[in-house]
Structures are given as C-alpha cells and as structure tokens.
C-alpha positions as CSV (number, residue, x, y, z in Angstrom):
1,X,0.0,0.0,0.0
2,X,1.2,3.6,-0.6
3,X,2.0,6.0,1.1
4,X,0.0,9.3,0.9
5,X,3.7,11.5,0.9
6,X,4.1,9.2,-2.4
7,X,0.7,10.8,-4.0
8,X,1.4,13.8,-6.1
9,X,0.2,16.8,-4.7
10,X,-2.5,19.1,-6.2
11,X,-0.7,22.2,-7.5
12,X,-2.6,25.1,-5.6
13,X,-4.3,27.8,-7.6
14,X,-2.5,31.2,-7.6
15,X,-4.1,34.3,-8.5
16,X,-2.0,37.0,-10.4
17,X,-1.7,40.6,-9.3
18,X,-0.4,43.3,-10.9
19,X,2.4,44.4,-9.0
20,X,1.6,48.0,-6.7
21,X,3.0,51.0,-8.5
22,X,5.3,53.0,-6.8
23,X,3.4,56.5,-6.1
24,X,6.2,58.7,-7.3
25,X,5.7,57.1,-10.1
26,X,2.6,59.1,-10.6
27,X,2.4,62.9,-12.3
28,X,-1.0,63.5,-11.6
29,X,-3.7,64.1,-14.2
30,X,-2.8,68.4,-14.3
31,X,0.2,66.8,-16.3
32,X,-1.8,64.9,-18.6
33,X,-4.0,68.0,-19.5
34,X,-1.0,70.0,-20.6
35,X,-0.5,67.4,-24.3
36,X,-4.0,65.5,-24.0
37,X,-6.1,69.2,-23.4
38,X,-8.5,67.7,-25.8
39,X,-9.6,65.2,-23.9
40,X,-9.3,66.7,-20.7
41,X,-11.8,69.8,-21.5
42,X,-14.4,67.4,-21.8
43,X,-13.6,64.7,-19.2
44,X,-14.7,67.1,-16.9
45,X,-18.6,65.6,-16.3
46,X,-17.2,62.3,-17.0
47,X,-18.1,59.4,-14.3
48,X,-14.6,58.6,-13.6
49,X,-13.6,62.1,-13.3
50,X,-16.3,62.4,-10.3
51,X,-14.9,60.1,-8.8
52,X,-11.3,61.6,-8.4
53,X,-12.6,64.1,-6.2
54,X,-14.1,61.3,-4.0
55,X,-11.5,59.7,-0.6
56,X,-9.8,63.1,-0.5
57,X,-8.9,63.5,-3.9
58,X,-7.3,60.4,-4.3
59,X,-9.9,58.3,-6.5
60,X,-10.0,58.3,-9.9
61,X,-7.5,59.7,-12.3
62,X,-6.0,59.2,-16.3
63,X,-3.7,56.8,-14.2
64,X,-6.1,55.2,-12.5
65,X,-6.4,53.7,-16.2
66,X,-3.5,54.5,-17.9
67,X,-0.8,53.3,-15.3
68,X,1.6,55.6,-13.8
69,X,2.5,58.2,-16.5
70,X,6.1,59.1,-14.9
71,X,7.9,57.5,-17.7
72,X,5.9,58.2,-19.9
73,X,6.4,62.0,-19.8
74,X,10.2,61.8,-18.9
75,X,10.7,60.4,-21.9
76,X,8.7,63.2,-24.0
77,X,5.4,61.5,-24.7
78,X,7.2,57.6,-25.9
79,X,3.5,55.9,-26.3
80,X,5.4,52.7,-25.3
81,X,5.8,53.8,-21.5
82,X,1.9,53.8,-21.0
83,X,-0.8,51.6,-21.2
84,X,-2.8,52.4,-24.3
85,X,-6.3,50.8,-24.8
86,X,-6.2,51.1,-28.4
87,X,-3.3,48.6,-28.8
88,X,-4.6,46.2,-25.8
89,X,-6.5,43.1,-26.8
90,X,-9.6,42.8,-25.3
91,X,-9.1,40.7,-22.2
92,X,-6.1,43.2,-21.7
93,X,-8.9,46.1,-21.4
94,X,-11.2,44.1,-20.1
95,X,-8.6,43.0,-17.1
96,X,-8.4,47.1,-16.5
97,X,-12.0,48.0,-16.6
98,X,-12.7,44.7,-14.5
99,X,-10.2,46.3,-11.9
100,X,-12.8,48.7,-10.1
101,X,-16.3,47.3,-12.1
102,X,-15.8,43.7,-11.4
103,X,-18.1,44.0,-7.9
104,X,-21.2,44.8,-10.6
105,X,-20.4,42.8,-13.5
106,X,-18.9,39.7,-12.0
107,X,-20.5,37.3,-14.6
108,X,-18.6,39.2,-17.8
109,X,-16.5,36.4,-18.2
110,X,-19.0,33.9,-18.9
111,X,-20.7,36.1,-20.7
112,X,-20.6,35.8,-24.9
113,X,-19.6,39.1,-25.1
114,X,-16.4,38.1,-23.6
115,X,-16.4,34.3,-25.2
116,X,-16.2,36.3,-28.5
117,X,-13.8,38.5,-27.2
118,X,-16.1,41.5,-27.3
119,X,-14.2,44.1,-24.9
120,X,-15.8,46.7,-22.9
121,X,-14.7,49.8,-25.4
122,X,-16.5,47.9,-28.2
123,X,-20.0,49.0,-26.1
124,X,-18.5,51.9,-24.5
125,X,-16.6,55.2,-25.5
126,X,-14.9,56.7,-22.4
127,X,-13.8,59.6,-23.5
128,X,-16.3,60.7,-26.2
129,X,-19.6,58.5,-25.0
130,X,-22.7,59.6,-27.0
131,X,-24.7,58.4,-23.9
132,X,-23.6,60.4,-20.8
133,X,-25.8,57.5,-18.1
134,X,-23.4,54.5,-19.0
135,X,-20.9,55.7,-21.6
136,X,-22.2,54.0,-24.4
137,X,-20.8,54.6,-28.0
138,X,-24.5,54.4,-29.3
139,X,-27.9,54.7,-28.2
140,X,-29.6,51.3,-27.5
141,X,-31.1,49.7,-29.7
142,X,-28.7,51.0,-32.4
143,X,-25.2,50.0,-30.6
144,X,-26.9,46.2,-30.0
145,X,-28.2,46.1,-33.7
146,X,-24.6,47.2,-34.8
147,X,-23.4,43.4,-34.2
148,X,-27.2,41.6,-33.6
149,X,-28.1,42.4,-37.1
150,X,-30.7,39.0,-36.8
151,X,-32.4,40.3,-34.3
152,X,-33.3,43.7,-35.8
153,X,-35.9,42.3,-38.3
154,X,-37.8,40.8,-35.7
155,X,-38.3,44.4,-34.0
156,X,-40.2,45.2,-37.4
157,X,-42.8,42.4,-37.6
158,X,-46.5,43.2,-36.9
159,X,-46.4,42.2,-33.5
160,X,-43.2,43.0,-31.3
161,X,-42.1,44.3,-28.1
162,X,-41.3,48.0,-28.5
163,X,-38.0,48.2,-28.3
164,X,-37.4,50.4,-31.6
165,X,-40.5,53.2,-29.9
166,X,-38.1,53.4,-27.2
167,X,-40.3,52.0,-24.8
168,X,-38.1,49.2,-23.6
169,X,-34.4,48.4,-24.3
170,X,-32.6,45.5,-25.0
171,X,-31.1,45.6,-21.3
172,X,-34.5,45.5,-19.7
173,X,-34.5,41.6,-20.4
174,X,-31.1,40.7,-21.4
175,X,-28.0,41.9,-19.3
176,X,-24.5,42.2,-22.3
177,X,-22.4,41.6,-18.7
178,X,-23.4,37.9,-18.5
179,X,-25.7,36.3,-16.2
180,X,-26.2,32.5,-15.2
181,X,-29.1,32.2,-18.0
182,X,-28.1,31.7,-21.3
183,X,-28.1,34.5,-24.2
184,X,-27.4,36.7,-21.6
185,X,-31.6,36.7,-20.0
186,X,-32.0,38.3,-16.5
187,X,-34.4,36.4,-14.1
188,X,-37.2,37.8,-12.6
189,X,-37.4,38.3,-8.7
190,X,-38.5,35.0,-7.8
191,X,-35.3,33.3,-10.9
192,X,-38.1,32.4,-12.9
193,X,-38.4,34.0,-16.8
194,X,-37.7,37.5,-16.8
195,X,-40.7,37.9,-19.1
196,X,-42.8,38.1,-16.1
197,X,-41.5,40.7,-14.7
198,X,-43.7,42.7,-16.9
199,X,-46.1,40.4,-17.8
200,X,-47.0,39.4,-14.2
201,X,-50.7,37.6,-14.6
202,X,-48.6,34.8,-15.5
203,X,-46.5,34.3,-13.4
204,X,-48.3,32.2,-10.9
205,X,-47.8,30.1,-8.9
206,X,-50.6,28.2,-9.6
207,X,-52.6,25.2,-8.2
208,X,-52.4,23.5,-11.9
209,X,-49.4,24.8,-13.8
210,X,-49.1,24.4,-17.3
211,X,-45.5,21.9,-17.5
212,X,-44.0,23.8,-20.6
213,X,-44.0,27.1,-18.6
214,X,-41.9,25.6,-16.0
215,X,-39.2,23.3,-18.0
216,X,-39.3,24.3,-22.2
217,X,-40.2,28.7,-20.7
218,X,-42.2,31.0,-22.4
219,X,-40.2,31.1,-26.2
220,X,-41.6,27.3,-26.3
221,X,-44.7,29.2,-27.4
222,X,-43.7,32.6,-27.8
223,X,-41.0,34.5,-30.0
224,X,-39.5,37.1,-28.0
225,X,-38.9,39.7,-29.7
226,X,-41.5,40.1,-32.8
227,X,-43.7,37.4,-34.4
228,X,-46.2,37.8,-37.6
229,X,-48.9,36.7,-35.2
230,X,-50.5,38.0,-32.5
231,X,-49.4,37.7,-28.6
232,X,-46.1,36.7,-30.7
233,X,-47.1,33.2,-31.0
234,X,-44.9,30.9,-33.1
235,X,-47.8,29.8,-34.8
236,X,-50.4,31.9,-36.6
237,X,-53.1,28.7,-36.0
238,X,-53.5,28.1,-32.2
239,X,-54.5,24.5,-32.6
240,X,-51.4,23.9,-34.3
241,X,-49.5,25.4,-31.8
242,X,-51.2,23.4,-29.1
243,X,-51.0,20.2,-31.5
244,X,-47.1,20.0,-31.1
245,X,-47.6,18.4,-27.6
246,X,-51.2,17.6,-27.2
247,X,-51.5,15.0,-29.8
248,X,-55.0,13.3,-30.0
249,X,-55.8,10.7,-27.1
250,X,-59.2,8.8,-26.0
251,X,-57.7,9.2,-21.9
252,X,-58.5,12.5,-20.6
253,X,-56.2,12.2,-18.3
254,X,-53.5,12.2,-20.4
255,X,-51.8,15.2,-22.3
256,X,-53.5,14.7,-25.2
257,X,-57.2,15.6,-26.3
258,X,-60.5,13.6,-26.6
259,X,-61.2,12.3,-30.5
260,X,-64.3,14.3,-29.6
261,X,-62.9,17.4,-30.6
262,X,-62.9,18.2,-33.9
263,X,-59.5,20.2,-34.9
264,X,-60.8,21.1,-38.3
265,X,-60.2,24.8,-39.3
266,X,-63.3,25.9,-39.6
267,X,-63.8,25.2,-35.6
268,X,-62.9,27.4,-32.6
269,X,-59.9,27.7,-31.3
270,X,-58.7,25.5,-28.1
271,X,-58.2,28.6,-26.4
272,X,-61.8,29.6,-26.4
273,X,-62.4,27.1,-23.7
274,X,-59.0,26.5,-22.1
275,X,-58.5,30.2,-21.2
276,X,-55.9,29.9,-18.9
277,X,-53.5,27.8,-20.7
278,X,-50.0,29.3,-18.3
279,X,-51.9,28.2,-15.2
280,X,-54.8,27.7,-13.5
281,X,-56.1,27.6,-9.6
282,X,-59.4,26.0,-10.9
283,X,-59.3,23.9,-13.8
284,X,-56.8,20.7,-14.4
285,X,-57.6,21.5,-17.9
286,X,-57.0,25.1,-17.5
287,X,-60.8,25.9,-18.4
288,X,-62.6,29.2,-17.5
C-alpha cells in the first residue's frame, strides 16, 4: 500500500496581481491635461472624473487607467511607457475595466460578449460617450443592432415588443455583462423568466401549472422579440400550436385531447375554452 507522501500533490491555484505602482511614479492628471487638453476639457462631467474628487482627492484619475505616467512624460510623450487601450487586446482592457467594475459585473466572463472576445470599449466610449448614463458609444437599440443584425428584423414584424418606440431596451430583459441564463436573459425576482416581470398575470404560482412554462419557458410558445402573429405566437393557428404536444388521445387524463374534438379549421380555437393555458387555480384543464 502507498503512502500518501508518495501521491502527487494538487498544485494550488495562484491568482496573479499586478504588481503595486510606486506613487512617485505618478504625475497626476494636471500633467496629462498640458498634451491631452482635448480630452481633458471634456472629461470634466465624465463618471470617472467624479470620482477623483471622492476619498480626498485620491480616486480616480488618467492613471487610474493608464498606469503611472512618470515614464511616460520623462521620456517626452514615448507611447510605449503607458498603457494604451487602443493597442490592448480585449481581455487586456477588459482586465483594466474589471479592476474597479468587477463587484457589478462579476458574470462578464461567462458572458458571450467576452467568449467572443467582445471588450468593454466595443459598447463603451470613455472619452467621447454619446450616452452620458453609462458611456455607451450608441444609443440602445442602435449600438446592439450594430453586431445583432438577426435580431433587428424581428423588431419590425407586426407584432413585437417596443423596443425600436423606445419603450423598452434590449437591457431591460437581457444583461451584455453575462448572467447565469443563457443568451445573456435576466431572471425575474422569484429566478423564474424574466418575461414576467412585466407580464406578471402569468406568473403564478398556480394550483395546476401548465409543465411547458416551467421546463421548455415562455419562447416554447412565444417569440420574444416580434412574431407575424399576435401575442407573438410561433404559430399563426392556435390549434397547431397546441398540436405539437397535445396529440390526440381517447384518456382524458392524459396530455392529449378527446377524438371528440374536432381540430378542423373551420372550428374554434382550443383557447376559447382552455383560457388559462399558463396556469390555473381552478381547472386541471385550465378551463374558465
């Protein structure tokens, strides 16, 4: 038998750190303003600049993103002694933006933005934002269309969520940092779809629950952002729609429906007696 000295042991997990910059290292941002006055004269309602004057002055400056600049200007402006974001690869900028943001976006790197190597100064323009709130290069929906060109169409169909009105945003359902769903989705209060977060009648919970809310959600049904049909079905016939589960069946108490009902066209929809097909506190069979 071995001995458990003779077992290789598990190498432990290191994190790295950049090393602490010396602070005479620093020149202050008064320095940078005296060759980068073009950005400087309008950095001054900038978020980050706020937050310089925060902790006794000592927050946020061009170094606080840059690095320490001492080098850089003893050297007469050499580009190669500071960090520049414009020749960083993305999980470089990332790593710097992560730095002091990471505490509210600490799902970015499972995130697809960052799969696909999507940095934050693809969504964001620091300097020169054309949206003051969160820095964004664009105005939602146009900076999400700029790489989601699929998804614009949909917004365009007779029936959609008004996204394009400006009513909603793509960020009211899906959140670009990452979250734990996939494509992105937030989760309502109680984790379940964020879709009923607005739309809360269905939300439940119910006595009889409809099982394809629950495990397949609310696009087994529904497209989410703009559908030819009303109430965004996937289907523009309702039987149909209901047809690709509930397959005809003599045993009412299975999913299916009695050979009693006649599914052809010219007869009502399911949905004229099964009214409450996301859940019901009265009906197994979701009836009124």
């Amino acid at each position: 038998m071995g001995h458990a000295k003779d077992a290789p042991k598990p190498q432990a997990l290191t994190a790295t750190h950049t090393p602490a910059a010396n602070p005479a290292d620093f020149v202050g941002s008064e320095m940078c303003d005296t060759c980068h006055a073009d950005i400087a004269k309008g950095f001054s309602s900038n978020p980050h600049s706020k937050i310089a004057s925060m902790h006794g002055d000592n927050g946020t400056t061009c170094e606080g993103c840059h690095g320490a600049g001492k080098a850089h200007v003893e050297s007469g402006g050499d580009v190669t002694k500071i960090f520049r974001f414009t020749k960083a690869t993305p999980k470089q900028i990332d790593e710097k933006c992560l730095t002091c943001h990471l505490g509210e976006h600490a799902s970015f790197e499972r995130s697809a933005h960052d799969e696909a190597n999507v940095s934050c100064l693809n969504c964001h323009g620091i300097h020169k934002p054309e949206e003051k709130a969160h820095l964004l290069k664009a105005s939602q929906p146009s900076l999400c269309y700029g790489c989601h060109t699929d998804v614009k169409p949909d917004f365009s169909m007779p029936f959609h969520h008004q996204v394009d009105e400006g009513s909603m945003s793509c960020s009211d359902c899906h959140n670009p940092h990452g979250t734990f769903e996939k494509k992105g989705l937030k989760s309502a209060a109680h984790q379940d779809a964020v879709c009923v977060k607005c739309h809360t009648e269905t939300a439940g919970p119910f006595v009889f629950e409809h099982p394809p809310v629950k495990t397949e959600g609310c696009t087994s049904c529904h497209s989410p952002h703009g559908s030819p049909n009303p109430r965004l079905l996937t289907r523009s016939n309702v039987n149909s729609l209901c047809l690709q589960c509930h397959i005809v069946s003599d045993n009412f108490s299975a999913p299916g429906i009695p050979t009693s009902h006649n599914q052809a066209a010219q007869y009502q929809a399911c949905t004229v007696c099964h009214t409450q097909v996301h859940g019901s506190n009265a009906s197994v069979f979701f009836l009124k």
